[in-house]
Backbone as a printed PyTorch tensor [residue, N CA C, xyz], in Angstrom:
tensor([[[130.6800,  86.4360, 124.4160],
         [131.5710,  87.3010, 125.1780],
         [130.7630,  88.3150, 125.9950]],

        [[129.5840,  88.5770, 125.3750],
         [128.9170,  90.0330, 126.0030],
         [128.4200,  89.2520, 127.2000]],

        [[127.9470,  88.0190, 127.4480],
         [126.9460,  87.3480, 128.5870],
         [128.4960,  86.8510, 129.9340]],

        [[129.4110,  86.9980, 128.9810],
         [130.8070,  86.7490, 130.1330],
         [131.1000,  88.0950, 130.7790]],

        [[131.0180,  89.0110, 130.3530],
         [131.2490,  90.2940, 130.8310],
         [129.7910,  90.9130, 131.4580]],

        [[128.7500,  90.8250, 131.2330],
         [127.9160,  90.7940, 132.2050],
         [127.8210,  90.4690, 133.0740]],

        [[128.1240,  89.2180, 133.4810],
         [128.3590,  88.1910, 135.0020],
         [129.6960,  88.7010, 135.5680]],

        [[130.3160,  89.7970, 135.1840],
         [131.3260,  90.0620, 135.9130],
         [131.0310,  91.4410, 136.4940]],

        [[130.6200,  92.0300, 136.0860],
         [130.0550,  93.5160, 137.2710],
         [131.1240,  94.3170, 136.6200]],

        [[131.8590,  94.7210, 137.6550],
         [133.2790,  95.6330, 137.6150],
         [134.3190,  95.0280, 136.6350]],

        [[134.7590,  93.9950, 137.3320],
         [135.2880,  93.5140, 135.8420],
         [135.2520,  93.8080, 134.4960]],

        [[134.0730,  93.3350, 134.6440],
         [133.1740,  93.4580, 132.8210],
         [133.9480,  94.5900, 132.6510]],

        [[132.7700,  95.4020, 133.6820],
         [132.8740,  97.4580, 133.0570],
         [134.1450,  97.6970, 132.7370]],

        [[134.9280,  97.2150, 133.5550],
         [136.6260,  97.7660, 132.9800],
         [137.0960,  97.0750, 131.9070]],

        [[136.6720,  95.7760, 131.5380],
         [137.5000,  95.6630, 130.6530],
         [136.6240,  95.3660, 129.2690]],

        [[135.3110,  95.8740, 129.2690],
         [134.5360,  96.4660, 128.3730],
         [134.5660,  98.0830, 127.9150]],

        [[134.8010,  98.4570, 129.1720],
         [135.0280, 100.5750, 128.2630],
         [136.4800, 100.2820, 128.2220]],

        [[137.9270,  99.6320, 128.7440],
         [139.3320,  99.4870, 127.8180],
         [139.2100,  99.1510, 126.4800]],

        [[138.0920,  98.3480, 126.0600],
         [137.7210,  98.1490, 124.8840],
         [137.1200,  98.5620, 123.9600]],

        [[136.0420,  99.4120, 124.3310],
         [135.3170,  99.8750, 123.9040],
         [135.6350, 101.1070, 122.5300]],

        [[136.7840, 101.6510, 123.6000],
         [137.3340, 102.5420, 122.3050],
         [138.3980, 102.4220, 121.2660]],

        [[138.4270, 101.0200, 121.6800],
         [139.6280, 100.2150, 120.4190],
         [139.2760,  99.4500, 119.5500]],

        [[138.0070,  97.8880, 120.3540],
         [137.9640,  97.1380, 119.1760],
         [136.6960,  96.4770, 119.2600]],

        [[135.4640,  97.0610, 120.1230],
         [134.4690,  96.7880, 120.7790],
         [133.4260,  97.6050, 120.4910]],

        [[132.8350,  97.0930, 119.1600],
         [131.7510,  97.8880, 118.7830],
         [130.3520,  97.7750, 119.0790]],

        [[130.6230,  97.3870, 120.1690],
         [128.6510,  97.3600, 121.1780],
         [128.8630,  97.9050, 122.1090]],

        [[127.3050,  98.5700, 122.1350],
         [127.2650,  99.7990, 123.1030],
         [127.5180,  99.6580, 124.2610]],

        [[128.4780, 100.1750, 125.2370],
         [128.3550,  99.8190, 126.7340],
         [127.4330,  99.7720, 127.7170]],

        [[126.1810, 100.5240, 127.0850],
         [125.1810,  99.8750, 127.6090],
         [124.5650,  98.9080, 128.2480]],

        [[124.7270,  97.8660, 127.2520],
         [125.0880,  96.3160, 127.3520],
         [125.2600,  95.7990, 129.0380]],

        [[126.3000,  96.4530, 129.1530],
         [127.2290,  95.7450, 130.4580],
         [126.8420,  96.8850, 131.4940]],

        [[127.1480,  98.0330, 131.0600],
         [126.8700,  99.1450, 132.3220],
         [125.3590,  98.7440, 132.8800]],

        [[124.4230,  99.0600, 132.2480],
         [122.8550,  98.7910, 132.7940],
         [122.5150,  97.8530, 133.6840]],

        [[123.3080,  96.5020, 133.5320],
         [122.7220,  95.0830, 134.0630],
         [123.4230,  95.3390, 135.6110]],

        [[125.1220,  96.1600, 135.2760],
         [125.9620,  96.0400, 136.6210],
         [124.9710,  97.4670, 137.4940]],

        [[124.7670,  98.6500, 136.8650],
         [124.0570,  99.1040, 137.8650],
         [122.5020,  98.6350, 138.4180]],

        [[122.0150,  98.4820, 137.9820],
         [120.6430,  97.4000, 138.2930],
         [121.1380,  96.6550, 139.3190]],

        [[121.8950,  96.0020, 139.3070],
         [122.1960,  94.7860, 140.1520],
         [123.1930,  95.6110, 141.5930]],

        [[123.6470,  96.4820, 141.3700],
         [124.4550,  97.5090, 142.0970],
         [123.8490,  99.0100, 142.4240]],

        [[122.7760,  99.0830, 142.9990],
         [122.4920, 100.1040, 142.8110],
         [123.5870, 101.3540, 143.9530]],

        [[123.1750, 100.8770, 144.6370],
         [124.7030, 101.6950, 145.7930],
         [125.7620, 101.6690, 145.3370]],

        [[126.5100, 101.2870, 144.0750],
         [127.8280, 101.5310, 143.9400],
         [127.4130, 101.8920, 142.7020]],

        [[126.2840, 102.4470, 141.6690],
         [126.6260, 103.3100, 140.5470],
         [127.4560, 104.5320, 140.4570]],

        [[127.5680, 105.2330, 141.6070],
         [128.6520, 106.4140, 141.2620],
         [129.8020, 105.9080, 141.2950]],

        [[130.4270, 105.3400, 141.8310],
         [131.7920, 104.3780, 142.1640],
         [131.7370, 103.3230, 140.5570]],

        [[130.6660, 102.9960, 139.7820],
         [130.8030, 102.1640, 138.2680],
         [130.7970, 103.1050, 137.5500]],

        [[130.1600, 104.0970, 137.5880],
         [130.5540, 105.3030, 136.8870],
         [132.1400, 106.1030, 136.6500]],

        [[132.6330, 106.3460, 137.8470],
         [134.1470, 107.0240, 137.8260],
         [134.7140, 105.5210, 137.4140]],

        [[134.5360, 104.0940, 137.4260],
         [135.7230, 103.6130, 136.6350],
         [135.3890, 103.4360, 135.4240]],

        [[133.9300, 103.5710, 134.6540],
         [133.6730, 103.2600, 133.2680],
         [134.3500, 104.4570, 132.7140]],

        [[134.4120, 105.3900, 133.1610],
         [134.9760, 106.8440, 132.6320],
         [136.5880, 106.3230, 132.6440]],

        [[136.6340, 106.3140, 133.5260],
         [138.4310, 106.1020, 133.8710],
         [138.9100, 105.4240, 132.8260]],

        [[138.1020, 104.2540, 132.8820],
         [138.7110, 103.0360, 131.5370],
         [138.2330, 102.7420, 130.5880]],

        [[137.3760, 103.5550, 130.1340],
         [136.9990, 104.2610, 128.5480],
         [138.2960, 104.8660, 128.1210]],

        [[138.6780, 106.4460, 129.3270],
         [139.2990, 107.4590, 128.9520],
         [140.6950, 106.6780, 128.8260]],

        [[141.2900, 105.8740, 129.2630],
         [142.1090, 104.9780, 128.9100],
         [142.3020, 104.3120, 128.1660]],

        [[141.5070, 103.6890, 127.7800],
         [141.2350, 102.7970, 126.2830],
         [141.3960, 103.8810, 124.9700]],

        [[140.3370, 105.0080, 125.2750],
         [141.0340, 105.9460, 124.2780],
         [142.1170, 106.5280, 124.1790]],

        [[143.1030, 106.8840, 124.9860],
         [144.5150, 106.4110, 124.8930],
         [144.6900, 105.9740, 123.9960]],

        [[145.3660, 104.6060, 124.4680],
         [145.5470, 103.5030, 124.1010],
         [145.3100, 103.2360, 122.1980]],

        [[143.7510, 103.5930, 121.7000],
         [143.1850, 103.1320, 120.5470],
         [143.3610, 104.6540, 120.0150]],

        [[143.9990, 105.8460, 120.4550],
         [144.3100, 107.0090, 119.2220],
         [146.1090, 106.8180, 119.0260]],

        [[146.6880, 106.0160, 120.4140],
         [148.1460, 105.6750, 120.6060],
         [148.2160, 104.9500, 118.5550]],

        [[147.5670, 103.8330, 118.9430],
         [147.6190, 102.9120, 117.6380],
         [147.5380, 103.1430, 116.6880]],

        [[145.9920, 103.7460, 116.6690],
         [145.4900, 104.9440, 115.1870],
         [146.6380, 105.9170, 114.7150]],

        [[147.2750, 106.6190, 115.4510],
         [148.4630, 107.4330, 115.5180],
         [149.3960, 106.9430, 114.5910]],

        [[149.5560, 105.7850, 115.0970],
         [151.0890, 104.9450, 114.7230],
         [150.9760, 104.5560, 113.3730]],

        [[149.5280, 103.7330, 113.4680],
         [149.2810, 102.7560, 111.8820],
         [148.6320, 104.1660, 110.9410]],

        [[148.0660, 105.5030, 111.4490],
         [147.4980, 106.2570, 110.3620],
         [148.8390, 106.6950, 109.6620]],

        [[149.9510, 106.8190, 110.1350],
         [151.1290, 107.2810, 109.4670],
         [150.7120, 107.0220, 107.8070]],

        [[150.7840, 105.6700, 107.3270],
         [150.2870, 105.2150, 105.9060],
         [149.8920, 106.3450, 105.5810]],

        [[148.3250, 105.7280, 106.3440],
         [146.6730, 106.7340, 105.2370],
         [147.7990, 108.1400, 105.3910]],

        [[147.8960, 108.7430, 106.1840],
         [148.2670, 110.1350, 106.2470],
         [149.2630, 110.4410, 104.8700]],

        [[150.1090, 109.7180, 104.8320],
         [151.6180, 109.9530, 103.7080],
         [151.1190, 109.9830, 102.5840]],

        [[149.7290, 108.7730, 102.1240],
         [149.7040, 108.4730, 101.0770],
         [148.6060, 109.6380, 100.4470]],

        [[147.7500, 110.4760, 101.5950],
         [146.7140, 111.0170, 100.6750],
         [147.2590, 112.5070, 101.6230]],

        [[148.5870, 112.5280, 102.0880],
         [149.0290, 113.9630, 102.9710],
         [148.4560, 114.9300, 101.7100]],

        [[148.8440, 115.2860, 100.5020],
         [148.9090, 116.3800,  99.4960],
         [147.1560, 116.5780,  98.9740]],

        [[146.2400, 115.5550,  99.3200],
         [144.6400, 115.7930,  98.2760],
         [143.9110, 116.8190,  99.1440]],

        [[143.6700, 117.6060,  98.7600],
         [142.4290, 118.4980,  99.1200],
         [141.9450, 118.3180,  99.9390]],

        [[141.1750, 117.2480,  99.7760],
         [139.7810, 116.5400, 100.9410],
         [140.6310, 116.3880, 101.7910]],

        [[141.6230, 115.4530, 101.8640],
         [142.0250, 115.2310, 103.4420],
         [142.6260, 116.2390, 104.2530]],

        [[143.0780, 117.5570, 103.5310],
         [143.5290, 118.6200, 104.2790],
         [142.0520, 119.1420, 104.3600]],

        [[141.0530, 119.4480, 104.3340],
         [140.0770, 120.0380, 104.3460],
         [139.4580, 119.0650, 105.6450]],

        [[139.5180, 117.9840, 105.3220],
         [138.7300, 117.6900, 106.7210],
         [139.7440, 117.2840, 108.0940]],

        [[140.8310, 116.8260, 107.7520],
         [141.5160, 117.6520, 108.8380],
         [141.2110, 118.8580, 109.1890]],

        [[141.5920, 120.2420, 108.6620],
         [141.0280, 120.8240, 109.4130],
         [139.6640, 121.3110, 109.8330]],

        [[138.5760, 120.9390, 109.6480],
         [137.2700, 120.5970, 109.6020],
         [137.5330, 119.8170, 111.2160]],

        [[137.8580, 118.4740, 111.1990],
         [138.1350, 118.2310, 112.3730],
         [138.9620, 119.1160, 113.1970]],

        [[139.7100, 119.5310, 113.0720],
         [140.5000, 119.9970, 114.2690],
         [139.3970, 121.3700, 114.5770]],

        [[138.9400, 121.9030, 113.9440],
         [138.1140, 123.1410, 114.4630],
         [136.9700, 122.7490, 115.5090]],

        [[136.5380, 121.1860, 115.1550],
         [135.1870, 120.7870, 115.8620],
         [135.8580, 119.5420, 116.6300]],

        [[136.9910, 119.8950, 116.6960],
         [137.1210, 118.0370, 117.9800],
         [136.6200, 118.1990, 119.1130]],

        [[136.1430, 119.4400, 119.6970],
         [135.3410, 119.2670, 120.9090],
         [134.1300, 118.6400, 120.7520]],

        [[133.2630, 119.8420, 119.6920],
         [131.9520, 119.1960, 119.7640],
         [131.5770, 118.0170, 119.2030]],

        [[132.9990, 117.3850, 118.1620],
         [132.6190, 116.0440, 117.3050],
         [132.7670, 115.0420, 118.7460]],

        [[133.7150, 114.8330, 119.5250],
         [134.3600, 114.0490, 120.5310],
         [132.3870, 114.2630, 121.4730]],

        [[132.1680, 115.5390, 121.6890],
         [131.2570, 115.7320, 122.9120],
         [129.4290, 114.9550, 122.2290]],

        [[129.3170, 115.5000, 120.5240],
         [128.6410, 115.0010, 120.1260],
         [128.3560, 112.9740, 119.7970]],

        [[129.8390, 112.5730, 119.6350],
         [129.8150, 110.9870, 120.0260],
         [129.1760, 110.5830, 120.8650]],

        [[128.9670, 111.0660, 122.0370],
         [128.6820, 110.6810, 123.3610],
         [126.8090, 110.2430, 122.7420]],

        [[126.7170, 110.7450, 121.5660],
         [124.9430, 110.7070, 121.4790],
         [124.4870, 110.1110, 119.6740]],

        [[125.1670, 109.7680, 119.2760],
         [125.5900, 109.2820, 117.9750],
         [125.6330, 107.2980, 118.0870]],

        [[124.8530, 106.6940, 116.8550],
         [124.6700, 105.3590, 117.0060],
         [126.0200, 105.2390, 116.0660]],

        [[126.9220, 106.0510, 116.1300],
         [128.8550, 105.7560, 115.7400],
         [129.2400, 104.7970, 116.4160]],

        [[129.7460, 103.5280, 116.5070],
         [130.5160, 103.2280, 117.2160],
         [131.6160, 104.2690, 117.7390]],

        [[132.0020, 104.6430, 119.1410],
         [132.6930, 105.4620, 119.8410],
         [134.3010, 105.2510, 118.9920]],

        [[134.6650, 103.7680, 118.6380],
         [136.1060, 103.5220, 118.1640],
         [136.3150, 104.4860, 116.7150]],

        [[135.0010, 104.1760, 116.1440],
         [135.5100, 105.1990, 115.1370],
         [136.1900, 106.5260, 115.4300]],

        [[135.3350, 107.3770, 116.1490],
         [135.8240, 108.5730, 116.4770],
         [137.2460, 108.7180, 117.0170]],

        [[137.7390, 107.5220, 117.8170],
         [139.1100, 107.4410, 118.1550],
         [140.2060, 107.3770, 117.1170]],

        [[139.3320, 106.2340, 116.3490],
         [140.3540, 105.9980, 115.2520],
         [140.4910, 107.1670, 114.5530]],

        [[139.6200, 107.7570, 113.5630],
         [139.8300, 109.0050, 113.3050],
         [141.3060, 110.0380, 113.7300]],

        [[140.3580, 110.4120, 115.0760],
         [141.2670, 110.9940, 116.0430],
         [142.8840, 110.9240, 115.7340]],

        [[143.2040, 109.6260, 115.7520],
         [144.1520, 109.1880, 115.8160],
         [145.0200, 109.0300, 114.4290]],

        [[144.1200, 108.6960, 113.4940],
         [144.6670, 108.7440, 111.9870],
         [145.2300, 110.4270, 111.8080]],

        [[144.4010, 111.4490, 112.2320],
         [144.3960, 112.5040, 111.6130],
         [145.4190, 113.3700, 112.4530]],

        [[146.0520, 112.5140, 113.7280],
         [146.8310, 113.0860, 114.6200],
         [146.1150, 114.5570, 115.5430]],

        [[145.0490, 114.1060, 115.7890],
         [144.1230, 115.5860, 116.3670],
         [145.0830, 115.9430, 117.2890]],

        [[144.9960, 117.0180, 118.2690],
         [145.1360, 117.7450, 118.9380],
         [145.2780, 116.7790, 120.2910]],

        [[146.4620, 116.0770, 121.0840],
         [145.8500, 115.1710, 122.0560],
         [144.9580, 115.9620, 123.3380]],

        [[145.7400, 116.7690, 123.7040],
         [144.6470, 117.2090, 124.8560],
         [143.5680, 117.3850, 124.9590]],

        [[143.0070, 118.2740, 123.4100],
         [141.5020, 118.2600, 123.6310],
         [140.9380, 117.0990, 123.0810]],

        [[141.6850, 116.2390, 122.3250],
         [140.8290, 114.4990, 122.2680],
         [140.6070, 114.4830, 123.5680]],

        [[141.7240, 114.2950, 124.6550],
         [141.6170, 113.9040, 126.1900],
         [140.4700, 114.2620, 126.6310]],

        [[140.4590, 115.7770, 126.6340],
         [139.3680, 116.6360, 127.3100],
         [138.4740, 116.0870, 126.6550]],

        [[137.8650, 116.3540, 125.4270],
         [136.8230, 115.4660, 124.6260],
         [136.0750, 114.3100, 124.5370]],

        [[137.1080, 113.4220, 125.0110],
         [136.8020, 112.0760, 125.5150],
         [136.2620, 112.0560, 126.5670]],

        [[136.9350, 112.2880, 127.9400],
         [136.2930, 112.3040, 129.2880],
         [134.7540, 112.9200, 129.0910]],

        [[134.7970, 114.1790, 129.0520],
         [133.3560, 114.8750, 128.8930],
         [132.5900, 113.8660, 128.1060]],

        [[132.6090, 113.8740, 126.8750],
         [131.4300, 112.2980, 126.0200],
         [131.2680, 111.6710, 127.1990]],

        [[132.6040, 110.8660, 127.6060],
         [132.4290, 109.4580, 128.4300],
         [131.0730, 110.0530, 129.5690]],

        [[131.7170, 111.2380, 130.0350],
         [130.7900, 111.5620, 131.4610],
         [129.0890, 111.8240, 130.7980]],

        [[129.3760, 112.5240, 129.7600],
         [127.7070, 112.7300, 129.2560],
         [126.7020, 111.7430, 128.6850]],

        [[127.5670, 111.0930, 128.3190],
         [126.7840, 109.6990, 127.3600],
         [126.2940, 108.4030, 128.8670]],

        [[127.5530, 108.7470, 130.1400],
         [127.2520, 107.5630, 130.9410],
         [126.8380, 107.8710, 132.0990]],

        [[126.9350, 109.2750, 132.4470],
         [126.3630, 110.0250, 134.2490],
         [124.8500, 109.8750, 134.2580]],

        [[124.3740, 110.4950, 133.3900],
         [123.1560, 110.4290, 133.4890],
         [121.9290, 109.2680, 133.1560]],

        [[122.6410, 108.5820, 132.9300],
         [121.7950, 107.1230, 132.4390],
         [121.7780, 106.0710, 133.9300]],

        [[123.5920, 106.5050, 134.5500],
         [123.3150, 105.5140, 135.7740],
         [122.6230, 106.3120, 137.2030]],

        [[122.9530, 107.8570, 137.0610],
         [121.6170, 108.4900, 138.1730],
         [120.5220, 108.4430, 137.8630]],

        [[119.8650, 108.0670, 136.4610],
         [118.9280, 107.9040, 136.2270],
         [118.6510, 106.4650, 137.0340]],

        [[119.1690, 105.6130, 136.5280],
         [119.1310, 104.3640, 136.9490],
         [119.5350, 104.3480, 138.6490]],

        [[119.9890, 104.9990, 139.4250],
         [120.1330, 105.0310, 140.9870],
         [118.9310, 105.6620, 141.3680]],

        [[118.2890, 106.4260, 140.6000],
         [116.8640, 106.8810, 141.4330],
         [115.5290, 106.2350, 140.8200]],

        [[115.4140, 105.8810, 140.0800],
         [114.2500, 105.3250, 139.2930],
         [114.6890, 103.8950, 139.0620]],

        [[115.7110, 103.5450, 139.3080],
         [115.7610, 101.9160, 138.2260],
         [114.6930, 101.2780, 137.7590]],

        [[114.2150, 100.1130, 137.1530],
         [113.5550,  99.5220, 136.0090],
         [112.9200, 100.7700, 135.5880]],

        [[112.4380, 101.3370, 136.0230],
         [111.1300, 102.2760, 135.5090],
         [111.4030, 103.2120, 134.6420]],

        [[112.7940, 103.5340, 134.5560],
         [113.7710, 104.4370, 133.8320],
         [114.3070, 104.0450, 132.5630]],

        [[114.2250, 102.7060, 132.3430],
         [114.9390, 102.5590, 131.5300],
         [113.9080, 102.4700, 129.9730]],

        [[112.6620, 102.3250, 130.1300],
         [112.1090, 103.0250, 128.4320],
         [112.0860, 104.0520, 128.5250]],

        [[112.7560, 104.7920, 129.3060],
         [112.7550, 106.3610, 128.9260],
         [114.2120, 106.9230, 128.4950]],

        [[114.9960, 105.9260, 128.8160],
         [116.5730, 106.2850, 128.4040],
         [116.5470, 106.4940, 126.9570]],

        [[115.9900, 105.5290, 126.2850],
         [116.2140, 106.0370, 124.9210],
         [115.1490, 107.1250, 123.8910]],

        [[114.1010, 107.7570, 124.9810],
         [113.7760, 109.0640, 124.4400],
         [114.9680, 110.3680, 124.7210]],

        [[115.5440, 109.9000, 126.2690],
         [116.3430, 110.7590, 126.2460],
         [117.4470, 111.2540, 125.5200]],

        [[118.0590, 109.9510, 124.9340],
         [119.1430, 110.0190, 123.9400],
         [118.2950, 110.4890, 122.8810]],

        [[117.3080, 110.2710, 122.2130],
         [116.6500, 110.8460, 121.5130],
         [116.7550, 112.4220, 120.9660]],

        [[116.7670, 112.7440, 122.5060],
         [116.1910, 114.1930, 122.8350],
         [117.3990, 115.0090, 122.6090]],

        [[118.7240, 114.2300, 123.3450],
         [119.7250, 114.7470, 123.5130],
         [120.6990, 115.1730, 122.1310]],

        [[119.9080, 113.9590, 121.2690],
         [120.4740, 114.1120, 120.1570],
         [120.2130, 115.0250, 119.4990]],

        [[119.0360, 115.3000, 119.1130],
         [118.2920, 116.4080, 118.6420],
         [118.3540, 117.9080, 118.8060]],

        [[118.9010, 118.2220, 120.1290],
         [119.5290, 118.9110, 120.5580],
         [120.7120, 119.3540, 120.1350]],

        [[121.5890, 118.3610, 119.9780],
         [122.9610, 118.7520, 118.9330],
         [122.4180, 119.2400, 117.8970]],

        [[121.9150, 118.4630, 117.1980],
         [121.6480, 118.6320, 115.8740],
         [121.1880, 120.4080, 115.7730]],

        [[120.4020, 120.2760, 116.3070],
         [119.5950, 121.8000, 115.9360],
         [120.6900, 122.6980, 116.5700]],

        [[121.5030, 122.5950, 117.7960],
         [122.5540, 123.4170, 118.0530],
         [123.6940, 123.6110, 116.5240]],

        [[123.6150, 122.4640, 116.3310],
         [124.7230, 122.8360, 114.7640],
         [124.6490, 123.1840, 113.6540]],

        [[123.0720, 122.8950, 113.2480],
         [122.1410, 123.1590, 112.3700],
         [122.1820, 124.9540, 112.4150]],

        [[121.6280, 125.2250, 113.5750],
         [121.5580, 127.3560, 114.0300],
         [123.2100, 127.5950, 113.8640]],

        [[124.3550, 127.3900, 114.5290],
         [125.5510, 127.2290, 114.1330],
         [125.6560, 127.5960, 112.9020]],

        [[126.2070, 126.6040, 112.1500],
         [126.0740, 126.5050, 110.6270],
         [125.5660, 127.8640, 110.1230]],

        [[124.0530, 128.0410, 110.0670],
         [123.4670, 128.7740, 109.6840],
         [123.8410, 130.4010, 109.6590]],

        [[124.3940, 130.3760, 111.2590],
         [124.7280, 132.1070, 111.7120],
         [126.2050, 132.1850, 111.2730]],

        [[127.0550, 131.1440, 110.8090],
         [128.2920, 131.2700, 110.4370],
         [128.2570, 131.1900, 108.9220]],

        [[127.0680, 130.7900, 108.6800],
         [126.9690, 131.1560, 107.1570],
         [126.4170, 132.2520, 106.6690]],

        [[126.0080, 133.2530, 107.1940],
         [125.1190, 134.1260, 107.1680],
         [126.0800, 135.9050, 107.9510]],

        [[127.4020, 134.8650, 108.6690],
         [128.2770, 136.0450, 109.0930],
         [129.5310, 136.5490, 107.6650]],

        [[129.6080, 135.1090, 107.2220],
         [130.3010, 134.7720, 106.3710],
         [129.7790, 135.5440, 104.7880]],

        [[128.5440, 135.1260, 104.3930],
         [128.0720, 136.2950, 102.9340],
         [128.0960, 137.3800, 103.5650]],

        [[127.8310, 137.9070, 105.1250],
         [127.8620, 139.5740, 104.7890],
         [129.0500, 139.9250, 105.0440]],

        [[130.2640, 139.4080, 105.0470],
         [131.9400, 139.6040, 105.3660],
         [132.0750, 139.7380, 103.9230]],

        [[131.3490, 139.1780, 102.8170],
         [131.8700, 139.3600, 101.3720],
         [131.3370, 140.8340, 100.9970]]])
């Protein structure tokens, strides 16, 4: 399937990021890289529709999660943990949604989630787009000004980018734990 959606360019891309956040657990990478390489004048134009129909697909795959989490939700609504990380999630659906964008998660999880736990839709929305744009803008301007030569460096960048969260949440954490014993 992945070598059929490669040979399709635009195609592919759309109906690889509609998928992507429902039932398509390989990286879009995959398909985005080969279509901008081969496209280099229309990466900003593969860009606004991989976004478009990602941000659609996630729709679509928190619509479902929504519907079928009803269950999980009823059956464990009253335990501790799941009210605890509900709201755990709902405090961080920006930065969990913005941090996906750099995470070897499959992206569906985070939807599904999303969607089980009934988040907040707008800022999933907002959440989603931004990931989509951060995880995929800069890999294909990378790839419109440098192509081949760029691409063993894409994955120091994700590297980098990741690391970056981390230590942003890591200091986080830390100063909210540290605001928190001197409030006692």
């Amino acid at each position: 399937m992945l070598e059929i959606l490669k040979n399709y360019g635009l195609y592919g891309i759309i109906i690889a990021s509609l998928l992507e956040a429902t039932v398509l657990p390989i990286p879009m990478e995959t398909i985005s890289i080969p279509a901008y390489l081969s496209a280099k004048e229309n990466i900003i134009y593969l860009l606004i529709i991989l976004v478009s129909f990602s941000t659609l697909g996630s729709i679509v795959g928190y619509s479902i999660w929504k519907r079928l989490g009803k269950i999980i939700r009823n059956k464990y609504r009253e335990k501790d943990m799941f009210i605890k990380i509900k709201i755990l999630y709902e405090r961080n659906i920006f930065l969990t949604l913005l941090s996906s964008a750099f995470t070897p998660i499959p992206f569906e999880a985070y939807v599904m989630v999303a969607g089980i736990l009934s988040i907040n839709f707008k800022l999933f929305l907002i959440g989603v787009v931004l990931s989509r744009i951060l995880r995929h803008f800069p890999q294909g301007l990378l790839i419109y000004f440098y192509g081949d030569k760029i691409l063993d460096n894409i994955k120091l960048y994700s590297f980098l980018i990741i690391m970056f969260i981390f230590s942003f949440n890591l200091v986080k954490y830390l100063i909210l734990k540290k605001i928190k014993a001197s409030d006692i």
